[in-house]
TORKOL-4160 file (C-alpha; in steps of 0.2 Angstrom, whole numbers, padded with zeros to 4 digits, m for minus):
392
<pt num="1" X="m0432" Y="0502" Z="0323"/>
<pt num="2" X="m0440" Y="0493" Z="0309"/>
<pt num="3" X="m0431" Y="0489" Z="0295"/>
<pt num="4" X="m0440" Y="0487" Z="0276"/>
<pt num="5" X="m0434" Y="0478" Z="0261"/>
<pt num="6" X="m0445" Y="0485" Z="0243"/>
<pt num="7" X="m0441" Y="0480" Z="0226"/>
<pt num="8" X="m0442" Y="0493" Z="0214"/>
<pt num="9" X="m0455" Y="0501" Z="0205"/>
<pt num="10" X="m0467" Y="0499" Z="0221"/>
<pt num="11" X="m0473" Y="0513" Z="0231"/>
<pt num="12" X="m0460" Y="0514" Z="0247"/>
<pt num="13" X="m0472" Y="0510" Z="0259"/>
<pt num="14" X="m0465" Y="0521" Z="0273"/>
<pt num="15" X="m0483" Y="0528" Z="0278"/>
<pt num="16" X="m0489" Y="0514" Z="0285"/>
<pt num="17" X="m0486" Y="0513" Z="0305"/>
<pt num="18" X="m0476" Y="0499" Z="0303"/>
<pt num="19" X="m0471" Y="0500" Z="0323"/>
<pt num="20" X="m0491" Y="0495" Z="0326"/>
<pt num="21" X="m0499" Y="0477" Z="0322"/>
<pt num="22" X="m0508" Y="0480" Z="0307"/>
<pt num="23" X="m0525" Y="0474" Z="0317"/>
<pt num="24" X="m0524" Y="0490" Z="0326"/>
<pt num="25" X="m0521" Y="0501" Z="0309"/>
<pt num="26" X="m0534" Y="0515" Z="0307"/>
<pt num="27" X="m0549" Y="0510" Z="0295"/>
<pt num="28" X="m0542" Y="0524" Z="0281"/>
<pt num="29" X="m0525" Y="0514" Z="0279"/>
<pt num="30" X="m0533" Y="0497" Z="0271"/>
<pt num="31" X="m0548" Y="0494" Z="0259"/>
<pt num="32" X="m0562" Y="0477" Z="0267"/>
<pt num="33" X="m0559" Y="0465" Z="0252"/>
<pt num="34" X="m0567" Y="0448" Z="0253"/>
<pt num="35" X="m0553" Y="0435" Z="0256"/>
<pt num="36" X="m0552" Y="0416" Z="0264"/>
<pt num="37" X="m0548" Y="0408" Z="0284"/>
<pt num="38" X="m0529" Y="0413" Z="0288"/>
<pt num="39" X="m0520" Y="0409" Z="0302"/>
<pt num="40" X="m0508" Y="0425" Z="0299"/>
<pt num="41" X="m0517" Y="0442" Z="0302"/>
<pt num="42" X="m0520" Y="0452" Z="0281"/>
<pt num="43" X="m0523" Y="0469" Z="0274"/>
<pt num="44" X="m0527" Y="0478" Z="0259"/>
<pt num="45" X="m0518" Y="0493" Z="0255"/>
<pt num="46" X="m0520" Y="0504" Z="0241"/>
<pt num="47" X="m0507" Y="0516" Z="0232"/>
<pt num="48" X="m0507" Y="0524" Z="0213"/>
<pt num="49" X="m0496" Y="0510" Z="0208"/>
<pt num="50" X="m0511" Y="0496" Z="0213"/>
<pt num="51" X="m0518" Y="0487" Z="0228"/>
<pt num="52" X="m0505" Y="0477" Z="0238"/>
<pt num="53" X="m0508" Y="0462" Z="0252"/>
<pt num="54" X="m0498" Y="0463" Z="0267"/>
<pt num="55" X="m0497" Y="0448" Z="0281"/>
<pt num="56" X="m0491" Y="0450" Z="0297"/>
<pt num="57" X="m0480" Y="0433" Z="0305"/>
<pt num="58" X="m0465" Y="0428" Z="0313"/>
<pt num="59" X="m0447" Y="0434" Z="0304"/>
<pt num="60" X="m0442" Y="0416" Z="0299"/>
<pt num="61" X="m0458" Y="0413" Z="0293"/>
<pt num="62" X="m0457" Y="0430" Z="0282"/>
<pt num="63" X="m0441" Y="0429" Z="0277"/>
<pt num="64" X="m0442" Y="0410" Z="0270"/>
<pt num="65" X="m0462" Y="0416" Z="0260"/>
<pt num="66" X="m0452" Y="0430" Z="0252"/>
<pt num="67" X="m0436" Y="0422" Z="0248"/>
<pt num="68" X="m0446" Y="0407" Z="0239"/>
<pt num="69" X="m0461" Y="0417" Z="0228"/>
<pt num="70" X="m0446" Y="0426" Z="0223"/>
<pt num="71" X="m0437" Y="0411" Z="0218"/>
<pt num="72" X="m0453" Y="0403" Z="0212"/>
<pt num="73" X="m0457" Y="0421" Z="0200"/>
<pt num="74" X="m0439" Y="0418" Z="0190"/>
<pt num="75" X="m0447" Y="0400" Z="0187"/>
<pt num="76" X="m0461" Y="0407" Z="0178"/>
<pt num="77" X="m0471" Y="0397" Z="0194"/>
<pt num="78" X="m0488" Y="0402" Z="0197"/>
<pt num="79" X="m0486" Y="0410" Z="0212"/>
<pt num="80" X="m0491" Y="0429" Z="0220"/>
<pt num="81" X="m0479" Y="0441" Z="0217"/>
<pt num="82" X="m0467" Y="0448" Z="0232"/>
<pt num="83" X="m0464" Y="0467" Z="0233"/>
<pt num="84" X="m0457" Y="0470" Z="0251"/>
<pt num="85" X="m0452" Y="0463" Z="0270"/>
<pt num="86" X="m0453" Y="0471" Z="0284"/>
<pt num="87" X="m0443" Y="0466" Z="0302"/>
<pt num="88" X="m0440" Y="0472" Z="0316"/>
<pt num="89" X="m0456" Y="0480" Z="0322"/>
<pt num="90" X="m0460" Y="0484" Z="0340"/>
<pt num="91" X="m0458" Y="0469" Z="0353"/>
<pt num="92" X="m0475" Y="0470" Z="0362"/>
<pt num="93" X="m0482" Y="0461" Z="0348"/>
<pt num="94" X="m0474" Y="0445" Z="0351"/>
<pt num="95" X="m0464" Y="0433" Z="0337"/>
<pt num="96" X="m0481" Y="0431" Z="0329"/>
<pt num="97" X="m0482" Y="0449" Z="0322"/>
<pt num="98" X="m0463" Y="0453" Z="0321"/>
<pt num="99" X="m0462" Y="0455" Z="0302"/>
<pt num="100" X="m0475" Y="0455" Z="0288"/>
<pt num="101" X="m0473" Y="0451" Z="0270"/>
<pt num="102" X="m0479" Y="0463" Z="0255"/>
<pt num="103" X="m0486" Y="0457" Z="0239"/>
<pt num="104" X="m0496" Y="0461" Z="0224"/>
<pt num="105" X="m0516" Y="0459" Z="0226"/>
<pt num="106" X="m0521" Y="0447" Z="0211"/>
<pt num="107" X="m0535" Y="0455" Z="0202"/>
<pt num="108" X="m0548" Y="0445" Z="0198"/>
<pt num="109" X="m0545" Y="0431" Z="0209"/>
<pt num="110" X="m0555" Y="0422" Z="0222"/>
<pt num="111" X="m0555" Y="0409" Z="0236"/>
<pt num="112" X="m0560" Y="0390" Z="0236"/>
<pt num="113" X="m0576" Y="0397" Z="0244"/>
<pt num="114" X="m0584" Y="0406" Z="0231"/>
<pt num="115" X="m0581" Y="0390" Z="0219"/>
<pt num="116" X="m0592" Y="0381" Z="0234"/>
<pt num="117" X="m0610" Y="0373" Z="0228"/>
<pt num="118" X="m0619" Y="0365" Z="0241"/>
<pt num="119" X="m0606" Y="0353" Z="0250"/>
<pt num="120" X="m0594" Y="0351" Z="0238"/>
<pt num="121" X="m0587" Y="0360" Z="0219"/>
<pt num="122" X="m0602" Y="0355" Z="0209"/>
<pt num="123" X="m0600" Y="0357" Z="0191"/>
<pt num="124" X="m0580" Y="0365" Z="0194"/>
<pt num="125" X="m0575" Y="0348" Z="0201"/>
<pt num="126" X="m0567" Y="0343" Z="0187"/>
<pt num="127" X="m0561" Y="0361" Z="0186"/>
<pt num="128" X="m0552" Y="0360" Z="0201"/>
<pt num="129" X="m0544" Y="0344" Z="0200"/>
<pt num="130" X="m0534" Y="0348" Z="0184"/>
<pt num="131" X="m0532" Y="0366" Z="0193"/>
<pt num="132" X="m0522" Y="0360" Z="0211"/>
<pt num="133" X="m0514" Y="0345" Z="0198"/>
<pt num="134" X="m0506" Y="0358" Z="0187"/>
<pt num="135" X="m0500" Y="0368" Z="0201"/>
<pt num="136" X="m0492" Y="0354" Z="0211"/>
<pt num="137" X="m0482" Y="0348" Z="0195"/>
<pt num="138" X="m0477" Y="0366" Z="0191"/>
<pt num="139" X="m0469" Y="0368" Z="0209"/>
<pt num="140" X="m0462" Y="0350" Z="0209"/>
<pt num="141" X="m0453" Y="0354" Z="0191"/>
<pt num="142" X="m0448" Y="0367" Z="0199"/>
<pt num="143" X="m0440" Y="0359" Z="0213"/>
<pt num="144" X="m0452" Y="0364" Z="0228"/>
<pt num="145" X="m0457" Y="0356" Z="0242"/>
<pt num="146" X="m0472" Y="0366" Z="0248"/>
<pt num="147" X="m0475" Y="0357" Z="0263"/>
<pt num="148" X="m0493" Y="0364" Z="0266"/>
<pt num="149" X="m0504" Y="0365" Z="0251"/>
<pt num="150" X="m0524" Y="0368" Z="0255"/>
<pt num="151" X="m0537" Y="0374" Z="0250"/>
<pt num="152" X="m0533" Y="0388" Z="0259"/>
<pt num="153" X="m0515" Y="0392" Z="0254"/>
<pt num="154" X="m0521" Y="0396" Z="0235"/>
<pt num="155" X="m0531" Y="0409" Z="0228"/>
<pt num="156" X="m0540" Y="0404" Z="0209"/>
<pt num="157" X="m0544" Y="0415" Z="0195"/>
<pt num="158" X="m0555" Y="0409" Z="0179"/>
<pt num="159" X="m0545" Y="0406" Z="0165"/>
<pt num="160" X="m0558" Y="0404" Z="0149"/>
<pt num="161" X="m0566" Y="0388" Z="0153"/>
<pt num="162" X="m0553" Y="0382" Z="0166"/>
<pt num="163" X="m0548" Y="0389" Z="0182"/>
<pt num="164" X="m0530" Y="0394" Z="0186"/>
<pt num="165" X="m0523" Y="0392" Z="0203"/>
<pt num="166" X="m0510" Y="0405" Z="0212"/>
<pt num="167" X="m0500" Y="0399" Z="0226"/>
<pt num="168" X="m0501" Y="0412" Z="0239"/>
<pt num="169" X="m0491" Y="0404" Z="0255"/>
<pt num="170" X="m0473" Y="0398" Z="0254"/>
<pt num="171" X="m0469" Y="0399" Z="0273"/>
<pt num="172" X="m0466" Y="0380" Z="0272"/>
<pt num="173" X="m0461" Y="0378" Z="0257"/>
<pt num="174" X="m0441" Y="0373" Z="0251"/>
<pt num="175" X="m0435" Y="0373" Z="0236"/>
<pt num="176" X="m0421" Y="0359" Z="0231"/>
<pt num="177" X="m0411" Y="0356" Z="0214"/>
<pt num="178" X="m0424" Y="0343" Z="0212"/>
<pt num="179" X="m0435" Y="0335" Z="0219"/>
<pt num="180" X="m0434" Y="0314" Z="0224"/>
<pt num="181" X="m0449" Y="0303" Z="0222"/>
<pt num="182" X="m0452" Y="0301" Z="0240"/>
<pt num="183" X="m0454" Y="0319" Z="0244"/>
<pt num="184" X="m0463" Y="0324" Z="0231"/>
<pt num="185" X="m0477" Y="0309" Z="0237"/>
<pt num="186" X="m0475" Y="0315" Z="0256"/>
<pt num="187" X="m0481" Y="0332" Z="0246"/>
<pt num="188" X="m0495" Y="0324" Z="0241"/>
<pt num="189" X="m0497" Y="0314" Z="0258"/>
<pt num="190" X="m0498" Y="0331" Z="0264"/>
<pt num="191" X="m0509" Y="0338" Z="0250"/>
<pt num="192" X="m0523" Y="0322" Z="0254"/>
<pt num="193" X="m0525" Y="0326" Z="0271"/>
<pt num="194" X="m0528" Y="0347" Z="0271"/>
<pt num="195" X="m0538" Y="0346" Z="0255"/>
<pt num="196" X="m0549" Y="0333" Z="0265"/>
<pt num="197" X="m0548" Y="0344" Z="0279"/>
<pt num="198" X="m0555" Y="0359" Z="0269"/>
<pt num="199" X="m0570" Y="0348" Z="0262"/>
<pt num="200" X="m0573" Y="0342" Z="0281"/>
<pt num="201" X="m0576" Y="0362" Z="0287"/>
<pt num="202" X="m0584" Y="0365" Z="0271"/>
<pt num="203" X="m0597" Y="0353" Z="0274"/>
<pt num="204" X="m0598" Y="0357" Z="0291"/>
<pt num="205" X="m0600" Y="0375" Z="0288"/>
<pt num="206" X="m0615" Y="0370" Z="0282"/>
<pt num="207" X="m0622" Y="0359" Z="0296"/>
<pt num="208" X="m0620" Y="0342" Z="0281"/>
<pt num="209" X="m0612" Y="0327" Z="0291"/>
<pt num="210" X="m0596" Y="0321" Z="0288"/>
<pt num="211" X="m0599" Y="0305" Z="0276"/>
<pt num="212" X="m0608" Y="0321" Z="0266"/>
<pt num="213" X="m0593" Y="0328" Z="0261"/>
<pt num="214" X="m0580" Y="0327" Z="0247"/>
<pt num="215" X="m0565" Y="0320" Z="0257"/>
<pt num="216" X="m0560" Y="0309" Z="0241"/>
<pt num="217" X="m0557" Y="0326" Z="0231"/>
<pt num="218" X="m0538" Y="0325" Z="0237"/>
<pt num="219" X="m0535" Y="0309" Z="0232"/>
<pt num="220" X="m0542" Y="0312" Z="0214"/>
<pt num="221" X="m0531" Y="0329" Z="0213"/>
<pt num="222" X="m0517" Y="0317" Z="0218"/>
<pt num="223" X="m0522" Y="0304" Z="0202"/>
<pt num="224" X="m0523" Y="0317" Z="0190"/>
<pt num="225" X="m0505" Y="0322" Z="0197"/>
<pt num="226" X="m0497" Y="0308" Z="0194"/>
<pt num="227" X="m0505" Y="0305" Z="0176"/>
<pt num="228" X="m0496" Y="0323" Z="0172"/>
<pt num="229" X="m0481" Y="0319" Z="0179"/>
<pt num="230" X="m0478" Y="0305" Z="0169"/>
<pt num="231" X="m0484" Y="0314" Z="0152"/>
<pt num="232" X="m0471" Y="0328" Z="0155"/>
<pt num="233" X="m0456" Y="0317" Z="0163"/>
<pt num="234" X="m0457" Y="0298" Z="0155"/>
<pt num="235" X="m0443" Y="0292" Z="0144"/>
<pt num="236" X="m0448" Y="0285" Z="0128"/>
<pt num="237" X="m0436" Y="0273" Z="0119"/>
<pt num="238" X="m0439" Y="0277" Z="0097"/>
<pt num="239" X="m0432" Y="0271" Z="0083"/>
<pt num="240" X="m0418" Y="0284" Z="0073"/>
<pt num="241" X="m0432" Y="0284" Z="0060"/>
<pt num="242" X="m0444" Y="0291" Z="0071"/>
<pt num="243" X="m0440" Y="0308" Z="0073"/>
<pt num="244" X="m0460" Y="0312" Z="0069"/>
<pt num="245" X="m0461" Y="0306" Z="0089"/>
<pt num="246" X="m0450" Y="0320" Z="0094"/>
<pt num="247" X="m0464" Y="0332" Z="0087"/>
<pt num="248" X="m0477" Y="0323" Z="0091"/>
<pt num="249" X="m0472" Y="0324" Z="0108"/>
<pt num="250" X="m0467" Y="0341" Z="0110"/>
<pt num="251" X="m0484" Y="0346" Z="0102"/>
<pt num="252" X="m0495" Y="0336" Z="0117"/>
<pt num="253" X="m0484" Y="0345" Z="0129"/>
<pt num="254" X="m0489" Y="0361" Z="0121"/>
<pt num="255" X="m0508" Y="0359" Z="0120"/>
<pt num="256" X="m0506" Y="0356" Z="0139"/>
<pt num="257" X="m0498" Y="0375" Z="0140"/>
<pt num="258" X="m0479" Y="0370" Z="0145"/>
<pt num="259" X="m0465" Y="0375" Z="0135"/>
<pt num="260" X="m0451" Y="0362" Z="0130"/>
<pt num="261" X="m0432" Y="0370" Z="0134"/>
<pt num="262" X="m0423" Y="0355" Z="0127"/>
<pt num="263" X="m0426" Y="0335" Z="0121"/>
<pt num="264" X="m0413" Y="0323" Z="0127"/>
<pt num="265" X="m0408" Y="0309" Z="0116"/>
<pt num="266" X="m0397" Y="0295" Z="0121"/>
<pt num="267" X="m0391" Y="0276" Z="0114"/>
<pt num="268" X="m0403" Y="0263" Z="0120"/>
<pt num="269" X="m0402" Y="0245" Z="0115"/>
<pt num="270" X="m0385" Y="0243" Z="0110"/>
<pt num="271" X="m0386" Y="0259" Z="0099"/>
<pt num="272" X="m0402" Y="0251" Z="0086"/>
<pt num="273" X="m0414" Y="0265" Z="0096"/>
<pt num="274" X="m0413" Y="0281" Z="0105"/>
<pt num="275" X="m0420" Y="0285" Z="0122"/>
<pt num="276" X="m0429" Y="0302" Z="0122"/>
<pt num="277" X="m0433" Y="0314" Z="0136"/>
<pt num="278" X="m0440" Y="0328" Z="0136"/>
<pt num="279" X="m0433" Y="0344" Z="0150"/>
<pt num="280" X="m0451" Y="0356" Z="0151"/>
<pt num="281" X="m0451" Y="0374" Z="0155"/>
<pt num="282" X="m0465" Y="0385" Z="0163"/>
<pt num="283" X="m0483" Y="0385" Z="0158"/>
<pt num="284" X="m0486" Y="0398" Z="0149"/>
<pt num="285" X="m0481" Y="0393" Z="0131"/>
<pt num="286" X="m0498" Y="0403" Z="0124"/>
<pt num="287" X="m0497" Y="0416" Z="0135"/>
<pt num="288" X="m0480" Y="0420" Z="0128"/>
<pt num="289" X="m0486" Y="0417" Z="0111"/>
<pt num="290" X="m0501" Y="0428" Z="0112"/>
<pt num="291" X="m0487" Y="0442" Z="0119"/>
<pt num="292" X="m0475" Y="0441" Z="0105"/>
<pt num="293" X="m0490" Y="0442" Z="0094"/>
<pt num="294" X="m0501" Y="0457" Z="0102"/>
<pt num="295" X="m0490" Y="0464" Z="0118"/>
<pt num="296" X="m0507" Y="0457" Z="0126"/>
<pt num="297" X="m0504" Y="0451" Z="0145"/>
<pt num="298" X="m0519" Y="0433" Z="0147"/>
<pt num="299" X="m0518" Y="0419" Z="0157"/>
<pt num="300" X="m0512" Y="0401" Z="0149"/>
<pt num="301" X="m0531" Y="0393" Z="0144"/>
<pt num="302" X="m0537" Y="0413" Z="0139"/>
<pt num="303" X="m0521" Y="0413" Z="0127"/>
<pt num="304" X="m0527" Y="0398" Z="0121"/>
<pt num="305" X="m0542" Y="0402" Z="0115"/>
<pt num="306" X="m0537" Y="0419" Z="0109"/>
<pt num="307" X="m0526" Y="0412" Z="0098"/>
<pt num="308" X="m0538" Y="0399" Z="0091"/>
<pt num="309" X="m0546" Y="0414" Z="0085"/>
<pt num="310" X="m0534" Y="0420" Z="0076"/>
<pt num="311" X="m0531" Y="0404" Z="0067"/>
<pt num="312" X="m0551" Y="0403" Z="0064"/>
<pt num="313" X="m0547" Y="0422" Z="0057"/>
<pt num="314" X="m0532" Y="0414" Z="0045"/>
<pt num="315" X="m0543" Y="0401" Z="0039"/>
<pt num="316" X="m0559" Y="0414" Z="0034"/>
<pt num="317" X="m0547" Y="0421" Z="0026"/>
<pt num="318" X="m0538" Y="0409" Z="0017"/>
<pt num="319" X="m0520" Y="0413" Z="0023"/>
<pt num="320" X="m0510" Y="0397" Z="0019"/>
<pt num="321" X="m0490" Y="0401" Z="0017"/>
<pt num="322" X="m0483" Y="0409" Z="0031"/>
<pt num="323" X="m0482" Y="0427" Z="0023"/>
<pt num="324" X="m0498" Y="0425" Z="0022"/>
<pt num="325" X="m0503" Y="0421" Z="0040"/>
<pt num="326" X="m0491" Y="0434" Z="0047"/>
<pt num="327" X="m0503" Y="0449" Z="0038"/>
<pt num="328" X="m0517" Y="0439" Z="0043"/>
<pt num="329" X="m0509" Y="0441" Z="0061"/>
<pt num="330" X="m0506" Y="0457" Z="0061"/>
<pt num="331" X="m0524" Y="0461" Z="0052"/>
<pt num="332" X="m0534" Y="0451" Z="0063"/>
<pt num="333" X="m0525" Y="0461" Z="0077"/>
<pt num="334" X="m0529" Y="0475" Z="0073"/>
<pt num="335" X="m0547" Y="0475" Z="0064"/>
<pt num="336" X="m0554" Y="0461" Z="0075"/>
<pt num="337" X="m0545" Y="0460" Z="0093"/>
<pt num="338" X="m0541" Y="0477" Z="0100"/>
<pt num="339" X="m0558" Y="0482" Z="0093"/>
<pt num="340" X="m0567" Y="0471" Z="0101"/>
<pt num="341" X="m0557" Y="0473" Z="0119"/>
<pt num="342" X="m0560" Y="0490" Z="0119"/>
<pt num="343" X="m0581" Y="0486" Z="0116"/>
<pt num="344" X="m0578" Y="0476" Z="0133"/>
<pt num="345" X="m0566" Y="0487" Z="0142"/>
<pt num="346" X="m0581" Y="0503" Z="0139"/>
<pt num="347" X="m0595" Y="0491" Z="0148"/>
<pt num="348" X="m0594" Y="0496" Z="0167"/>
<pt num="349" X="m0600" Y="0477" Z="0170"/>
<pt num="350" X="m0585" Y="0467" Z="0163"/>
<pt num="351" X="m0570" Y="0469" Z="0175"/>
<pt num="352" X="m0558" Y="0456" Z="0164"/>
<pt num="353" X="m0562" Y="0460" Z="0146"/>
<pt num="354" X="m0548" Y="0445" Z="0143"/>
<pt num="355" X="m0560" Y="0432" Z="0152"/>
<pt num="356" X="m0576" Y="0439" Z="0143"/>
<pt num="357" X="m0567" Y="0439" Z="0126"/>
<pt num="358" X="m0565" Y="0421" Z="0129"/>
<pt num="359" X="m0584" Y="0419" Z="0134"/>
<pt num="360" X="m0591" Y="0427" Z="0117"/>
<pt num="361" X="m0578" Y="0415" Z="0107"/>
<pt num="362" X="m0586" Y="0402" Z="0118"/>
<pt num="363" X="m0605" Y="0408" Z="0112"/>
<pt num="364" X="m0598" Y="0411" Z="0095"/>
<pt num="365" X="m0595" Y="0392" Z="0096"/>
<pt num="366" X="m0611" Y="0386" Z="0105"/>
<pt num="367" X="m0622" Y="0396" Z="0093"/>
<pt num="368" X="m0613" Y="0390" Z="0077"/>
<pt num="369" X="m0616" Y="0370" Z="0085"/>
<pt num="370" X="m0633" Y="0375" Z="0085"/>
<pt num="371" X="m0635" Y="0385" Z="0069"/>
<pt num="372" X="m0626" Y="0372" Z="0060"/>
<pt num="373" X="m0616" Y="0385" Z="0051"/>
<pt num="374" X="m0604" Y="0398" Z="0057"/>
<pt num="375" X="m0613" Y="0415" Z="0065"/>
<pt num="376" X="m0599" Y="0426" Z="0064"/>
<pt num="377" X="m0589" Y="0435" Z="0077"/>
<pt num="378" X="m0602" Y="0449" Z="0079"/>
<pt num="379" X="m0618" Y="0440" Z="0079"/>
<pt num="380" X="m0611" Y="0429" Z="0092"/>
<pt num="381" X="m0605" Y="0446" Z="0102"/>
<pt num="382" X="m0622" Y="0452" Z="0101"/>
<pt num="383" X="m0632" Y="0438" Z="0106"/>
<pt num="384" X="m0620" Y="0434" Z="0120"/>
<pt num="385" X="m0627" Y="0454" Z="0126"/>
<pt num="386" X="m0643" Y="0448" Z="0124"/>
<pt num="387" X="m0642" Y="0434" Z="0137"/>
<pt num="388" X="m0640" Y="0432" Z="0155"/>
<pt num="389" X="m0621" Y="0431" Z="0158"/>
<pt num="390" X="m0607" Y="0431" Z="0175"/>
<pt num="391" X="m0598" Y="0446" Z="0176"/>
<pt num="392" X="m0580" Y="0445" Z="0171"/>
């Protein structure tokens, strides 16, 4: 007999013919969802409470993916979230279906192949180097080994005019303390060779020759790595006078969405300066910013902008002392944003009015550039109708 591990407030799952390989599940049970190569067998299920992923593998495997995106969600990790195991299913389905793990379908996301132009990333390049970076660093910070990053082994989902990352496969990965220099460069090692791997089959895929593909796009992720790691972990040496530094410093991390938990600061040089180093959190500092402010859930870059407009509203407005920009806050909030969401939310179109709030503010921008003077909020909304646009 089976046995089944849920987490509350997720449907209990017991309907599903856990005692059959989900291969041989009947068409009703699972929605056809597009999703990327796998070497582990997936399905879509739905239920009232949302659309969940289940993956069939061997126990170990499934215990060791659950155990670490559990571990990973308490570090405010970028990760999918894990609702359920199941082991102990019937025998005649070998080791490599014994078990399957449940988690939460991410909405809005997608795989490396639909970024794909031609043989390679095109204008997303860029995209996707800060992208697989930032996730690397997170998980490293966090003290994890992945041990298998691809392509592959993460889904993406646009975040304003970035693209965020999700890890989605933790089989191999470890999570230590910390993590030393050398393993988190075998990580990379590791990270170099799939990526060019995936590049490889892509060009392949579409009959290109090898030298035609983007085997380098690894190596550059890896660059960009170690340029972040060094922003977020280098220890600076300042004088007692400059304390501005600290700010400073705290503020850069910031802009690049991490939170700061604590600055260390030690004698250096006989006790004439201080050695400063700084301890980061999870990246979401404006995603929990534009939370406390609105109780509105948006990715980190989304966040970002969101609240840029807010500041552009506090400016129109002429809200300078900080009693003044809390009613600004709160009258932008509610005269400007949730209007505005609820525009986007009534177009059957739009399926993330968060993303496509960003993309007006983006017009808003563009057409102002152009105008050489602002255009407003709603002329910018109603031009950015009158174009061609993605769906969000």
């Amino acid at each position: 007999m089976f046995s089944l591990k849920v987490r509350p407030g997720h449907p209990a799952f017991l309907d599903l013919p856990w005692l059959d390989s989900i291969v041989d599940w009947p068409g009703e049970r699972f929605v056809e969802l597009p999703r990327g190569p796998s070497r582990h067998e997936v399905r879509f299920v739905v239920y009232e409470q949302g659309l969940y992923v289940v993956k069939e593998l061997p126990r170990n495997a499934a215990r060791q993916d659950y155990e670490v995106l559990r571990a990973l969600e308490t570090k405010d990790v970028t990760a999918a979230v894990p609702v359920g195991i199941v082991e102990g299913r019937h025998p005649d389905h070998g080791a490599e279906r014994s078990a399957a793990i449940i988690t939460r379908y991410l909405e809005h996301s997608f795989t490396y192949q639909d970024l794909v132009q031609d043989h390679d990333f095109g204008a997303r390049r860029e995209q996707m180097l800060d992208a697989f970076a930032g996730l690397l660093v997170e998980l490293h910070l966090a003290g994890c080994f992945w041990g298998d990053c691809s392509l592959a082994n993460v889904l993406y989902r646009y975040d304003a005019e970035a693209i965020e990352p999700i890890m989605i496969d933790a089989e191999t990965a470890v999570l230590r303390e910390s993590l030393s220099e050398g393993q988190r460069e075998e990580d990379l090692d590791i990270m170099t060779l799939n990526v060019a791997g995936g590049m490889a089959d892509i060009a392949a895929a579409r009959g290109l020759p090898i030298d035609d593909a983007d085997l380098t796009l690894g190596e550059d992720i890896a660059e960009r790595y170690r340029n972040l790691w060094r922003e977020l972990t280098e220890t600076r040496t300042i004088a007692p006078e400059e304390g501005f530094k600290i700010t400073e410093k705290i503020n850069r991390l910031n802009e690049l969405g991490f939170d700061v938990d604590e600055v260390d600061l030690l004698p250096a040089d006989g006790g004439g300066r201080l050695r400063m180093k700084v301890k980061v959190g999870g990246r979401n500092f404006h995603s929990a910013k534009l939370q406390r402010l609105t109780g509105v859930e948006a990715l980190e870059r989304q966040a970002r902008q969101v609240l840029s407009d807010l500041h552009y509203y506090q400016c129109l407005t002429g809200a300078t002392t900080a009693t003044g920009k809390e009613v600004a806050a709160v009258r932008w909030r509610v005269g400007i944003f949730e209007p505005m969401l609820e525009r986007l939310r009534a177009m059957a179109e739009i399926a993330d009015p968060i993303q496509a709030y960003c993309a007006v503010l983006r017009h808003r921008y563009l057409k102002s550039c152009e105008c050489g003077c602002d255009v407003g909020t709603e002329a910018a909304f109603q031009d950015w109708l009158a174009v061609d646009r993605p769906d969000y």
